[in-house]
LUMPA-285467 format. One record per residue (C-alpha): z, x, y. Coordinates in steps of 0.02 Angstrom, whole numbers, padded with zeros to 5 digits, always signed. Example, Ala and Ser with C-alpha at 12.3 -4.5 7.8 and 13.67 -1.06 7.14 Angstrom:
BEGIN
+00390+00615-00225;+00357+00684-00053;
***
This chain:
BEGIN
+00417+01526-00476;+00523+01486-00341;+00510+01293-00258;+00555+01257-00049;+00536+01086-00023;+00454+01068+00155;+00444+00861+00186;+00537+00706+00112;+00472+00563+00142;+00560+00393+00074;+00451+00249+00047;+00530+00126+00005;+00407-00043-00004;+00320+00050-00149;+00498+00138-00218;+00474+00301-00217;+00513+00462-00117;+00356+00568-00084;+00388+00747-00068;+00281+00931+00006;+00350+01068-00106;+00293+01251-00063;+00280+01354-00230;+00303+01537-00222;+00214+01609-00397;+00205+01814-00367;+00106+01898-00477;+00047+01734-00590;-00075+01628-00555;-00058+01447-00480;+00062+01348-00579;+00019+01222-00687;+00070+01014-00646;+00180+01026-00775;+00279+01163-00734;+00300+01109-00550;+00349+00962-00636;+00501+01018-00741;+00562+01116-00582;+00553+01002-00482;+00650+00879-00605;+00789+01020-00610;+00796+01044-00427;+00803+00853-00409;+00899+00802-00550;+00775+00679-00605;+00710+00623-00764;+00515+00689-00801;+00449+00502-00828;+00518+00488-00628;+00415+00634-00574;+00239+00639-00540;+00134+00782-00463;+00005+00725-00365;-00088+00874-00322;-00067+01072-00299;-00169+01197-00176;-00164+01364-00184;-00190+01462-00020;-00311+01613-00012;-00243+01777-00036;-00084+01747-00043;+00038+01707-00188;+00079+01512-00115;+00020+01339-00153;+00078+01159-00111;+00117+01029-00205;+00109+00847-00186;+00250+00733-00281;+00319+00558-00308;+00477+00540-00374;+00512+00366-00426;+00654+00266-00368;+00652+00082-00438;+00803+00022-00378;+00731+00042-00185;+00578-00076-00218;+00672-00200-00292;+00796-00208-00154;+00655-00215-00029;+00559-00352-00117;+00721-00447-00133;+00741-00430+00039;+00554-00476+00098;+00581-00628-00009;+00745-00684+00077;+00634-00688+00248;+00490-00753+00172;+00624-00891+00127;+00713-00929+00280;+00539-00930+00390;+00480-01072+00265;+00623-01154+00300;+00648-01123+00495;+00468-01198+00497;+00508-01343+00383;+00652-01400+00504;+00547-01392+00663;+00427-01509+00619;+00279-01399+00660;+00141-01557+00581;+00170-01647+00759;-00001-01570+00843;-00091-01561+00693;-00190-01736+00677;-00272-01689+00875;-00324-01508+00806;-00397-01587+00641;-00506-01734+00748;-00561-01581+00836;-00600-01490+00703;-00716-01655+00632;-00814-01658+00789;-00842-01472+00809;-00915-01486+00612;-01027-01620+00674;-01098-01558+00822;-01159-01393+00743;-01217-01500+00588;-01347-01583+00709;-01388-01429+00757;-01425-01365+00624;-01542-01519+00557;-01632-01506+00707;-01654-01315+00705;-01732-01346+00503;-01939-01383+00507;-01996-01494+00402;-02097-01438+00266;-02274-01506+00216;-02266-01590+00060;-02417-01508-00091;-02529-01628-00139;-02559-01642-00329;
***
């Protein structure tokens, strides 16, 4: 079984790399995920708990399939949520210092009399309904 990785692909929000492997089996039939798996770990030097197979495909007719694989890298999603928190951060901040609650007490009155209008609206809109007599 020979292994040509076609596509890397580094994704790094959920920490992993995702990777198209093209897996040349002549004369056997299409690999099982665990054996991808452990070749994949050698060609990679990962550990096996780092490598998952997502999927494999065999072509028609010919001795070929893909394979679909995540290899886990923790270290990348935990710089990138670090990061994400450091702007999530500062824009609280930038916002706090600005004073954006200036233009908020004209939007809430508003607000009130929008609510009320439709509110009318929608008692008038309701028939009244016949009360049963007992």
């Amino acid at each position: 079984m020979k292994l040509d990785i076609e596509e890397r692909k580094e994704n790094p929000l959920l920490g992993r790399l995702e990777v198209r492997v093209l897996v040349t089996h002549e004369k056997e039939a299409t690999p099982k995920k665990d054996a991808v798996q452990e070749a994949l770990m050698k060609e990679l030097g990962e550990s096996k708990e780092n490598v998952e197979i997502t999927r494999i495909f065999s072509q028609k007719g010919i001795c070929c399939s893909k394979a679909w694989a995540y290899i886990k890298k923790p270290e990348l999603s935990a710089a990138v949520l670090e990061e994400l928190k450091k702007q999530s951060d500062d824009d609280l901040d930038e916002s706090a210092l600005e004073g954006g609650d200036e233009g908020d007490e004209e939007e809430e009155e508003e607000g009130e009399e929008k609510k009320k209008k439709t509110s009318k609206k929608k008692k008038a809109a309701k028939p009244k309904k016949a009360k049963k007599k007992k």
